[in-house]
VOPAGU-2260 file (C-alpha; in pm, 1 decimal, decimal comma):
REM VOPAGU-2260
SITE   aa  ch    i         X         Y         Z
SITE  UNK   A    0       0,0       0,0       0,0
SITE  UNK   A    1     155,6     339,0    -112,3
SITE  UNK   A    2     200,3     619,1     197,2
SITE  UNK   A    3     -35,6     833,0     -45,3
SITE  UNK   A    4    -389,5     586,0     -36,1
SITE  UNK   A    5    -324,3     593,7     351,9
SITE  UNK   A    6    -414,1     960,3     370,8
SITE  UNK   A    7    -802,2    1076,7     411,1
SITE  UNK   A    8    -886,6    1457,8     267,8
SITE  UNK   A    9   -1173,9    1632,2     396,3
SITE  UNK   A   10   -1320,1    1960,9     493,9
SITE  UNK   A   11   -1254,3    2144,0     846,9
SITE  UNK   A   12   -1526,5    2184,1    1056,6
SITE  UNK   A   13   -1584,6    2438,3    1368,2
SITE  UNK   A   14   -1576,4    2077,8    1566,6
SITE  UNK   A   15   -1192,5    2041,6    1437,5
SITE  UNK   A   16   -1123,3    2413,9    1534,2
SITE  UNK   A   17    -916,9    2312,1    1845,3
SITE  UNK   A   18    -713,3    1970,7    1675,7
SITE  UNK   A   19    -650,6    2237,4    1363,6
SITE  UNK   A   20    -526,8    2474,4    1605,9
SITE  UNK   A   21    -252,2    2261,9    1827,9
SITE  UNK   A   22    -139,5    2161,4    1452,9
SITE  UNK   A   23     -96,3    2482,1    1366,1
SITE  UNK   A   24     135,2    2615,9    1687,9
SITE  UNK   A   25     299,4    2313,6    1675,1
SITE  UNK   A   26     423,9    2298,6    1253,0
SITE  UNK   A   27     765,1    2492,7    1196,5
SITE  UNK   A   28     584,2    2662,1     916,9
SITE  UNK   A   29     224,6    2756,5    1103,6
SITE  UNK   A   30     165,9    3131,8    1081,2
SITE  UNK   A   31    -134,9    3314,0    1268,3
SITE  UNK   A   32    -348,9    3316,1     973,0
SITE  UNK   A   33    -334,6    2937,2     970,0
SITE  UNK   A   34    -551,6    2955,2    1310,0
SITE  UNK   A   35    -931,0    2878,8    1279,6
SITE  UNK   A   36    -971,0    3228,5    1411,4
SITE  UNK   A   37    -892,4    3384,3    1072,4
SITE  UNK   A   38   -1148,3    3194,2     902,9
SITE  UNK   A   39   -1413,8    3297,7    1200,9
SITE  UNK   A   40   -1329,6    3640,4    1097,8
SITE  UNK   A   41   -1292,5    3651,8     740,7
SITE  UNK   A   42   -1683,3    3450,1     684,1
SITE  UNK   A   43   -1804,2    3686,1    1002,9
SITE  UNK   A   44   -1661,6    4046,0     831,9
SITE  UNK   A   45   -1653,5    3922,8     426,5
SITE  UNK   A   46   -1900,9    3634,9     397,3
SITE  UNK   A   47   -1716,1    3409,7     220,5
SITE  UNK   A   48   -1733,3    3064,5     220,9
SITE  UNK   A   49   -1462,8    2875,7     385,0
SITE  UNK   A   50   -1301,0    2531,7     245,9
SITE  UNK   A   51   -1028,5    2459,7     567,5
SITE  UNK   A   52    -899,5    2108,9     433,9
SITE  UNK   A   53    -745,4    1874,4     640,0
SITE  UNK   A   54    -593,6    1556,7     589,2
SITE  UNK   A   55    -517,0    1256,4     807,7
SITE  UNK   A   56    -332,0     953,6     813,5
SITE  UNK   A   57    -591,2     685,9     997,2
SITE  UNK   A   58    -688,0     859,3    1301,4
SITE  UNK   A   59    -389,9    1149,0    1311,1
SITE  UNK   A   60    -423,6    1506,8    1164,8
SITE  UNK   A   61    -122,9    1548,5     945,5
SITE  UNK   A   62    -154,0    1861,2     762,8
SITE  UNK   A   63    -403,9    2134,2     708,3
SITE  UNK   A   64    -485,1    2361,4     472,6
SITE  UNK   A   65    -694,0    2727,8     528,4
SITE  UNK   A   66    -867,2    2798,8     241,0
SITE  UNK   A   67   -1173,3    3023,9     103,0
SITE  UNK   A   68   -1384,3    3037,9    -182,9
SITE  UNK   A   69   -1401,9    3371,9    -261,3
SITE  UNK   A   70   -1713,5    3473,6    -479,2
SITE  UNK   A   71   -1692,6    3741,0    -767,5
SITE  UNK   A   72   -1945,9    3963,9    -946,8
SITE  UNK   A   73   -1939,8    3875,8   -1311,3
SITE  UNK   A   74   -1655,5    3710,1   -1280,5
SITE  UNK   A   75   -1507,0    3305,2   -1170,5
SITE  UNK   A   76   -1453,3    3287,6    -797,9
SITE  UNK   A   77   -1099,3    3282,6    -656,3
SITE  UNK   A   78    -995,6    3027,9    -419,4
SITE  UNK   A   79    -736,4    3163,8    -204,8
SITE  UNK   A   80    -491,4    3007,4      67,9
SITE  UNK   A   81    -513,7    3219,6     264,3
SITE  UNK   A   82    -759,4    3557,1     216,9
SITE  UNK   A   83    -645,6    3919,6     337,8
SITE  UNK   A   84    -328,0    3768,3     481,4
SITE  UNK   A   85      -6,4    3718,1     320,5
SITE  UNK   A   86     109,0    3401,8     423,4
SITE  UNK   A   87     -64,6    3059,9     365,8
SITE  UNK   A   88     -68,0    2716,1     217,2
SITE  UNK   A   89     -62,8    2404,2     329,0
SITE  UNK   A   90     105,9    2297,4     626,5
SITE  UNK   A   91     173,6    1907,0     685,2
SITE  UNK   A   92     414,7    1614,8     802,4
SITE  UNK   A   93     538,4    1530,6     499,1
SITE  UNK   A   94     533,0    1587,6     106,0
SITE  UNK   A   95     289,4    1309,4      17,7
SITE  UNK   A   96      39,3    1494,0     290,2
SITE  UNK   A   97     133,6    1824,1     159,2
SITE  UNK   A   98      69,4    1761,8    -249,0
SITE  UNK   A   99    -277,4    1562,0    -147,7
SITE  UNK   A  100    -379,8    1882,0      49,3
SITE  UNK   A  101    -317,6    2069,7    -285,1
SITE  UNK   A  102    -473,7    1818,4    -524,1
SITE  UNK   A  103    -764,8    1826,8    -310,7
SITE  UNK   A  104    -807,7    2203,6    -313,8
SITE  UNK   A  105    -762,9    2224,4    -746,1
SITE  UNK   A  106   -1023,3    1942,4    -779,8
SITE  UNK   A  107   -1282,9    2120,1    -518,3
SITE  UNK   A  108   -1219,5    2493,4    -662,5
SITE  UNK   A  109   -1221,0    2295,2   -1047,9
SITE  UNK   A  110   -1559,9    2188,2    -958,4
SITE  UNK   A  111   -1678,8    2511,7    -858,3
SITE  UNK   A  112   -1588,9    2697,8   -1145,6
SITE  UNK   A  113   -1293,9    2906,9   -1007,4
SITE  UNK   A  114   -1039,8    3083,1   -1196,9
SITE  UNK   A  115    -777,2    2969,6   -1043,1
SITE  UNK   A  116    -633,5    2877,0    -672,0
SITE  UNK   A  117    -383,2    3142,2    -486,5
SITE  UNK   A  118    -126,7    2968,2    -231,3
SITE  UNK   A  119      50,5    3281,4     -98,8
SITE  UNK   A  120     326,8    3050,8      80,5
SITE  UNK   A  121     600,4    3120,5     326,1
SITE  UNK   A  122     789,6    2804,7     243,6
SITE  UNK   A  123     831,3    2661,9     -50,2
SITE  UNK   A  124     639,3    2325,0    -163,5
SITE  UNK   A  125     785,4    2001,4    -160,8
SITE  UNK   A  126     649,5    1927,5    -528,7
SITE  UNK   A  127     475,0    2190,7    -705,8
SITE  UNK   A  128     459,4    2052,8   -1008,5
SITE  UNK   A  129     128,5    2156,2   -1228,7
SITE  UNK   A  130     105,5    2533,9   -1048,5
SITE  UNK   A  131     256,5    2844,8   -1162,7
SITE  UNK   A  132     504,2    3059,3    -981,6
SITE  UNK   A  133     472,8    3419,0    -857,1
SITE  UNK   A  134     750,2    3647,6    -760,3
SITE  UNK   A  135     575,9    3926,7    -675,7
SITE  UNK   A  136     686,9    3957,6    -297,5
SITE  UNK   A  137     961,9    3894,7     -34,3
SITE  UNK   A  138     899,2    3894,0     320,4
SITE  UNK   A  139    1135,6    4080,1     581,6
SITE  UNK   A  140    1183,7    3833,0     916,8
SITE  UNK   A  141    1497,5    3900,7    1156,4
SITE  UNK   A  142    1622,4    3778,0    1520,9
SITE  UNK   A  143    1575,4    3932,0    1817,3
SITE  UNK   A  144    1889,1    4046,4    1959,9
SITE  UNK   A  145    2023,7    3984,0    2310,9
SITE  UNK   A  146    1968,7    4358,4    2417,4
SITE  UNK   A  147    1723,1    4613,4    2397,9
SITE  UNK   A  148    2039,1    4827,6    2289,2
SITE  UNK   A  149    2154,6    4581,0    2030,3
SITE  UNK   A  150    1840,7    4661,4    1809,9
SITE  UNK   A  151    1964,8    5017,9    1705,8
SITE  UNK   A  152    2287,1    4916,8    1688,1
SITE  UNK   A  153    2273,4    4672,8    1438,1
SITE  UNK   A  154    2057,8    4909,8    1230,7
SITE  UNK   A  155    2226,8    5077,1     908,3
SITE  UNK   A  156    2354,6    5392,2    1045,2
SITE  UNK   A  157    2101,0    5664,1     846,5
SITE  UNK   A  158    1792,8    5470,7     972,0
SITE  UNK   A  159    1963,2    5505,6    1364,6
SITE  UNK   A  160    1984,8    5882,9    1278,6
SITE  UNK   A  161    1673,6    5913,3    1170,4
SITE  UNK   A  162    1483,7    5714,3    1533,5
SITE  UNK   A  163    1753,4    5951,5    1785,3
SITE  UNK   A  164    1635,8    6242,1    1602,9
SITE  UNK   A  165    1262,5    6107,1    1634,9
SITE  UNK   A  166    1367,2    6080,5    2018,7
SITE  UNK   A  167    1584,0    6320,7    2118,3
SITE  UNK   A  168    1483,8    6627,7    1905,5
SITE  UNK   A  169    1066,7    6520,1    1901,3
SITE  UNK   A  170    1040,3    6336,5    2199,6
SITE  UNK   A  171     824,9    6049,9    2029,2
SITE  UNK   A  172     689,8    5802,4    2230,3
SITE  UNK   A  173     517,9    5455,3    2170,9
SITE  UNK   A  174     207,3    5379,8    2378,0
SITE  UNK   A  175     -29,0    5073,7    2356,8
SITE  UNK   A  176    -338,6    5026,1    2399,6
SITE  UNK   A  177    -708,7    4911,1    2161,6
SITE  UNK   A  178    -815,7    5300,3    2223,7
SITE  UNK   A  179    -606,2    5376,8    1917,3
SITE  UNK   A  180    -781,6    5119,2    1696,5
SITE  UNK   A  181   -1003,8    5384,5    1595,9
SITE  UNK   A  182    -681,3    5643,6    1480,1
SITE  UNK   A  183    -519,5    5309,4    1322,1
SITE  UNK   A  184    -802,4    5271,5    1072,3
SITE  UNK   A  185    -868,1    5623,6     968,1
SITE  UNK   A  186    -471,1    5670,2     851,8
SITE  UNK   A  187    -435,3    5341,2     732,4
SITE  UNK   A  188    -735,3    5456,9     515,7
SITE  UNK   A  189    -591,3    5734,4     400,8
SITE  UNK   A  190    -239,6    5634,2     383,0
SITE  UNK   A  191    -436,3    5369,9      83,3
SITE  UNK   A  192    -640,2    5642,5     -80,5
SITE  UNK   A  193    -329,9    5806,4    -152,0
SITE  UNK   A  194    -188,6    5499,3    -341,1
SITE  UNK   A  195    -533,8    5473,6    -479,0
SITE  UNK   A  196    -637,0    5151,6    -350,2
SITE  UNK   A  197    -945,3    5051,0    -117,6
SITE  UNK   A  198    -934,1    5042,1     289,5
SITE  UNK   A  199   -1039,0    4790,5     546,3
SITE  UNK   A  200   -1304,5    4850,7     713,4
SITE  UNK   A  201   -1364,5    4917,6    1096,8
SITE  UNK   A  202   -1561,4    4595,9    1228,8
SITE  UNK   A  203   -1242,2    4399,6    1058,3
SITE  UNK   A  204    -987,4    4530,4    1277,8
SITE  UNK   A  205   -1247,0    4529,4    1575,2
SITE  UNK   A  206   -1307,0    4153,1    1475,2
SITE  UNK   A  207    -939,4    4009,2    1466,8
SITE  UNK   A  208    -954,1    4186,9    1800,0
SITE  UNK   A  209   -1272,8    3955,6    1948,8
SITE  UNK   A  210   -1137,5    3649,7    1817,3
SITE  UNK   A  211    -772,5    3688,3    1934,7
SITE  UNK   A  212    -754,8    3892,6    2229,4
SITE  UNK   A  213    -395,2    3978,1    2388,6
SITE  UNK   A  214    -253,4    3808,2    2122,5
SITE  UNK   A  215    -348,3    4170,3    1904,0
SITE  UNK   A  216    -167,6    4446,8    2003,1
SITE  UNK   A  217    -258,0    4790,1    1871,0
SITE  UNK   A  218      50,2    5072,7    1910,6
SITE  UNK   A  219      53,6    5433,5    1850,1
SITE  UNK   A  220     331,4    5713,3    1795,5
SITE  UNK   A  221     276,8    6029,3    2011,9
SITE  UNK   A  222     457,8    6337,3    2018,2
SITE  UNK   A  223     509,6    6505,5    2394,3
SITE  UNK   A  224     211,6    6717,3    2356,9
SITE  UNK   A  225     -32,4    6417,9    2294,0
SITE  UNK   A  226     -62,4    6430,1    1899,7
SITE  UNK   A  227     -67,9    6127,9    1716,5
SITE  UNK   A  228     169,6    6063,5    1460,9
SITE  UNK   A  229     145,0    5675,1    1349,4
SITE  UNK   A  230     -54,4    5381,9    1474,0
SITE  UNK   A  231      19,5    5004,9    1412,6
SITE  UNK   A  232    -186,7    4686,0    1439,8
SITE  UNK   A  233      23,1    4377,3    1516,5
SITE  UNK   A  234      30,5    3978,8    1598,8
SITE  UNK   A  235     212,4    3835,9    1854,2
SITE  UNK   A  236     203,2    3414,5    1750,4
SITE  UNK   A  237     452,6    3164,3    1894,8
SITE  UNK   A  238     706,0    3397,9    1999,3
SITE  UNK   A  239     729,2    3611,9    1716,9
SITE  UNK   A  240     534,4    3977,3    1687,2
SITE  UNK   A  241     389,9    4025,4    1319,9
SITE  UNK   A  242     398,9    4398,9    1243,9
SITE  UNK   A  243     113,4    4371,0     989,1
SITE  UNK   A  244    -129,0    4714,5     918,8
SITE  UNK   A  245      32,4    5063,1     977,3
SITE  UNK   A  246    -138,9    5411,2     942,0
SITE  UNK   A  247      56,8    5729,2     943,5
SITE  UNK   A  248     -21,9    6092,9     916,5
SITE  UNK   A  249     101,0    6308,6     648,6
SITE  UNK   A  250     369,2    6516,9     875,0
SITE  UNK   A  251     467,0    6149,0    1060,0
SITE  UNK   A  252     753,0    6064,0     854,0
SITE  UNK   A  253     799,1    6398,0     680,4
SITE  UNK   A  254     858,7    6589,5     972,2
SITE  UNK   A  255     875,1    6338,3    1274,6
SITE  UNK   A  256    1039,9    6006,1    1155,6
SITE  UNK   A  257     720,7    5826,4    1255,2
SITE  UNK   A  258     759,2    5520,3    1096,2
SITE  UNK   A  259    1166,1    5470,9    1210,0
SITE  UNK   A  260    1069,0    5551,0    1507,2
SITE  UNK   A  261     762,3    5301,2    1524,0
SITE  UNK   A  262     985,0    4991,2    1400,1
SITE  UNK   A  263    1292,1    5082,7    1610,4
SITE  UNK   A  264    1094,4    5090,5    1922,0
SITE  UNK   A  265     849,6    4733,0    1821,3
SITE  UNK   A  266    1146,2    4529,3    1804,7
SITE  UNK   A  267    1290,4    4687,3    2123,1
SITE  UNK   A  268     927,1    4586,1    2282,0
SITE  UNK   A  269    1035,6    4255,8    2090,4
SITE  UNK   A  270    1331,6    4209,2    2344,4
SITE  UNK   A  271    1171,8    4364,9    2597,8
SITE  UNK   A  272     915,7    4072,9    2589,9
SITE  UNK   A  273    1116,7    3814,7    2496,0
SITE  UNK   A  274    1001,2    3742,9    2129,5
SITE  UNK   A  275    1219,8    3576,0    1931,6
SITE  UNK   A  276    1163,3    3740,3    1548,9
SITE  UNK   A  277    1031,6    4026,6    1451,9
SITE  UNK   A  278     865,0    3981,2    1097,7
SITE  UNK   A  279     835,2    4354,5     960,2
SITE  UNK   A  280     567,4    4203,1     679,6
SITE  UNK   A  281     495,1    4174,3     305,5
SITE  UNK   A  282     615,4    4415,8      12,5
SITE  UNK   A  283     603,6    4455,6    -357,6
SITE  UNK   A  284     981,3    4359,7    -503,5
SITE  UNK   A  285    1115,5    4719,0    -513,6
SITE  UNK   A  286     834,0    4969,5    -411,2
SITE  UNK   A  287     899,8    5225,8    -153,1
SITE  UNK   A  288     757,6    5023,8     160,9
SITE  UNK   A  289    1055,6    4724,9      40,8
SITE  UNK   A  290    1331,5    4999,9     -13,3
SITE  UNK   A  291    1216,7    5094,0     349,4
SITE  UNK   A  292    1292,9    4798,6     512,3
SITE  UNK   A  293    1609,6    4691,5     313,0
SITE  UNK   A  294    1745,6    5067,4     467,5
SITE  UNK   A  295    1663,7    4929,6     781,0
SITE  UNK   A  296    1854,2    4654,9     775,0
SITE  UNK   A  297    1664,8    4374,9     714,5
SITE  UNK   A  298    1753,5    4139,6     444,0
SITE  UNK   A  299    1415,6    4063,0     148,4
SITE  UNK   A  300    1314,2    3638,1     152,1
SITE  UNK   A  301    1119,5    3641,3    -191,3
SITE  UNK   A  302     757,7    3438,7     -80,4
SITE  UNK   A  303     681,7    3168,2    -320,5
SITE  UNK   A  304     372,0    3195,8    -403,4
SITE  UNK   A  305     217,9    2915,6    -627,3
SITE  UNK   A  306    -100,1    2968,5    -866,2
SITE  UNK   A  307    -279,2    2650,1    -997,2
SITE  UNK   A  308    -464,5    2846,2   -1341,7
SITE  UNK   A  309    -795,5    2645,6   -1380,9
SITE  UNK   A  310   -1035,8    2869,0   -1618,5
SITE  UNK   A  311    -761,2    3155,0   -1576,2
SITE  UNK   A  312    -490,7    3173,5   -1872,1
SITE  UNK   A  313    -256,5    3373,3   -1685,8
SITE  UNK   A  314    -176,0    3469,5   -1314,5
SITE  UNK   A  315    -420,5    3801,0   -1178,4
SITE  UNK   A  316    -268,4    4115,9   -1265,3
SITE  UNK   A  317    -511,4    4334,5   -1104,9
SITE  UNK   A  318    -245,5    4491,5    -824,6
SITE  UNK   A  319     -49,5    4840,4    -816,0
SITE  UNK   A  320     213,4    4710,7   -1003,4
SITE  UNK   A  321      72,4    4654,4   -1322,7
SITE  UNK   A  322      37,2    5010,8   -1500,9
SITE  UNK   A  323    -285,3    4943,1   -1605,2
SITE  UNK   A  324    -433,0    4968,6   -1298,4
SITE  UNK   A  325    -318,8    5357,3   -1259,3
SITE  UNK   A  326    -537,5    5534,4   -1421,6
SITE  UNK   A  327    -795,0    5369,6   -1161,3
SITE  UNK   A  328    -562,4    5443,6    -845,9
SITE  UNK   A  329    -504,8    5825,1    -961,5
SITE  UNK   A  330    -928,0    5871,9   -1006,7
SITE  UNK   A  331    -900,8    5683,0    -668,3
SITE  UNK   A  332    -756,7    5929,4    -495,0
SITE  UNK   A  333    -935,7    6172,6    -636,6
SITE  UNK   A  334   -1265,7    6116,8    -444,9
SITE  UNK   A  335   -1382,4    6249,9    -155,2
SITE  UNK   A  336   -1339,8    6047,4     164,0
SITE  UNK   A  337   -1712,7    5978,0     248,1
SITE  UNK   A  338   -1711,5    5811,5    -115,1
SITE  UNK   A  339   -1398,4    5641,7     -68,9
SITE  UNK   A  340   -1490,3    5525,8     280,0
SITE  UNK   A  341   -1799,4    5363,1     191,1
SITE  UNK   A  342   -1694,0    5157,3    -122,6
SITE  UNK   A  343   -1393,8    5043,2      30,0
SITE  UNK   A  344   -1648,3    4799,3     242,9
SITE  UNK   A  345   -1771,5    4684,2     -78,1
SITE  UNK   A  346   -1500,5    4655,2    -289,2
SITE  UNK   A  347   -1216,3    4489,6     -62,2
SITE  UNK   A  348   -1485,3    4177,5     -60,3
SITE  UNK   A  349   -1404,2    4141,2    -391,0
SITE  UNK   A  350   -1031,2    4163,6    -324,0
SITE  UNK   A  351    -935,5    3870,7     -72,9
C-alpha cells in the first residue's frame, strides 16, 4: 500500500477548530493566519465561504490547509490560501500529505468553477509541479537580539539617525493600547487612498480583535504634547510579533520620523518581551515600503507563491504594479473620503 492511499482529505469543521489549532502552533511553518480564528473572521466580516482542508493519516491530523472560496461579481470565484493575509498554504508532516492537500483544493475549486487557486506561501512546496510561480513579494523576518540596545545598533547607520532624532529632538513616544484602533483605521485609510487603492473597514480590525484577544496588540506614535503621529496593528504568535497594518499621518515621517521611530521601538518591545523574530511584513519587489525595510537593515526572503490556473490563462494582474491599474488608483484618490470610505467595504470583498 503506497504512503499516499493511507491519507483521508476532507473539509474542516468548527468541531476540528481546536485539533486544527494545536497543529498549527505546533508545525515549523504555522503562521497566525493558519488559526481557525482567521477563518471565524474573514466569513463573520466578508461572507465568504470557507473550504479549511485537512488531511489525516488513519486517526492522526497530518496537515491542514486554510482555504476560502471567494465569490466574484461577473466574474469566476478565486480560491485563495489564505484571504487578506499574506502568508498561507498548506502545512503538513510530509510531502505526500502536503501535495494531497493541494490536489484536493484544485479538484474542489475545479468543480466550482474558479479561476484559479492562490497559495501565498512562506515556504516553498515540496512538489509543485502543475502550479505556476509568482515572484511578486519577499517577506522581511529578523532575530531578536540579546539587548534592547543591540536593536539600534545593528541598524544601518542613516535609519539610527533618523529614530535619535525622532527621540531626542521630538520626543516620540510609543504607547499601547485598543483606544487607538479607531486612529489606526482612519490613517491606514488614508495612507491607501493616496496609493489609490481601497481600505479595510472598521468591524475587521475590531473583529481580529474579538477572536484573538492579547494576542493583538494595537501601538501608537505620540509626540510630547499628545498628537498622534502613526498607529500600528500587530500579531504576537509563537514567539514572534507580526507587524502587519500601519497608518501614518502626512507630517509622521515627513517631519517626525514616525515610521523609524515606530519599528525601532516594536522590536525593542520585541526584546523587551522576549520574542524571538520580529517579521516587519509583506512588500512589492522594489516599491517604496521594500526599499524601506532593506534601509533598515533587514535582508528581502522572496515568498513563493504558487497559482494553480484552472479557467484563468494567466496569473491576476489586477495589483499596483501593473500600469494598467493607474489610471484607476489616480481617479481613486481623487474622491472624496465619504465616497472612498464607503466603497472600500464593498469593494475589498471582492479583493481577498
Amino acid at each position: 500500500m503506497s504512503a499516499a492511499s493511507e491519507l483521508h482529505v476532507r473539509l474542516l469543521t468548527t468541531a476540528d477548530d481546536a485539533a486544527r489549532d494545536r497543529y498549527v502552533e505546533h508545525h515549523p511553518e504555522g503562521t497566525f493566519f493558519h488559526l481557525a480564528g482567521w477563518r471565524r473572521a474573514v466569513v463573520k466580516v466578508f461572507g465568504h465561504t470557507p473550504h479549511d482542508l485537512g488531511v489525516w493519516k488513519k486517526d492522526q491530523l497530518v496537515g491542514v490547509l486554510p482555504l476560502f472560496a471567494c465569490k466574484r461579481p461577473l466574474q469566476a470565484p478565486v480560491w485563495v490560501s489564505t484571504a487578506y493575509a499574506v502568508y498561507g498554504g498548506p502545512l503538513a508532516n510530509d510531502a505526500a500529505s502536503e501535495r494531497a492537500l493541494v490536489d484536493a483544493a484544485v479538484t474542489a475549486a475545479r468543480a466550482d468553477g474558479a479561476a484559479h487557486v492562490d497559495l501565498r506561501l512562506r515556504h516553498t512546496l515540496a512538489d509543485d509541479s502543475g502550479l505556476v510561480s509568482q515572484d511578486l513579494y519577499a517577506t522581511f523576518r529578523k532575530e531578536s537580539p540579546a539587548t534592547i540596545e543591540d536593536v539600534q545598533a545593528r541598524m544601518p547607520r542613516k535609519a539610527r539617525a533618523e529614530v535619535r532624532k525622532a527621540v531626542e529632538r521630538h520626543g516620540l513616544v510609543l504607547v499601547e493600547g485598543p483606544q487607538h484602533l479607531p486612529a489606526l483605521v482612519r490613517l491606514f485609510a488614508h495612507n491607501k487612498k493616496m496609493l489609490g487603492t481601497p481600505s479595510l473597514p472598521l468591524r475587521w480590525f475590531q473583529t481580529l480583535m474579538d477572536e484573538y484577544g492579547e494576542r493583538v496588540v494595537v501601538h501608537a506614535v505620540q509626540r510630547p504634547d499628545g498628537e498622534l503621529l502613526a498607529a500600528s496593528m500587530s500579531f504576537v504568535f509563537r514567539g514572534e510579533l507580526d507587524y502587519y497594518y500601519l497608518g501614518v499621518t502626512d507630517a509622521g515621517n515627513r517631519e517626525y520620523s514616525a515610521s523609524n521611530y515606530l519599528a525601532a521601538a516594536l522590536q525593542e518591545r520585541c526584546v523587551a518581551q522576549g520574542l524571538g523574530v520580529f517579521d516587519f511584513g509583506r512588500s512589492r519587489v522594489d516599491t517604496g515600503p521594500y526599499r524601506f525595510k532593506v534601509n533598515q537593515g533587514f535582508e528581502p526572503t522572496p515568498l513563493p507563491y504558487r497559482f494553480a490556473l484552472l479557467k484563468a490563462r494567466a496569473l491576476p494582474s489586477f495589483h499596483p504594479s501593473n500600469p494598467k491599474t493607474e489610471g484607476l488608483r489616480r481617479t481613486w484618490t481623487k474622491l472624496p473620503n465619504w465616497v472612498t470610505d464607503a466603497a472600500s467595504g464593498v469593494l475589498m470583498r471582492w479583493l481577498p
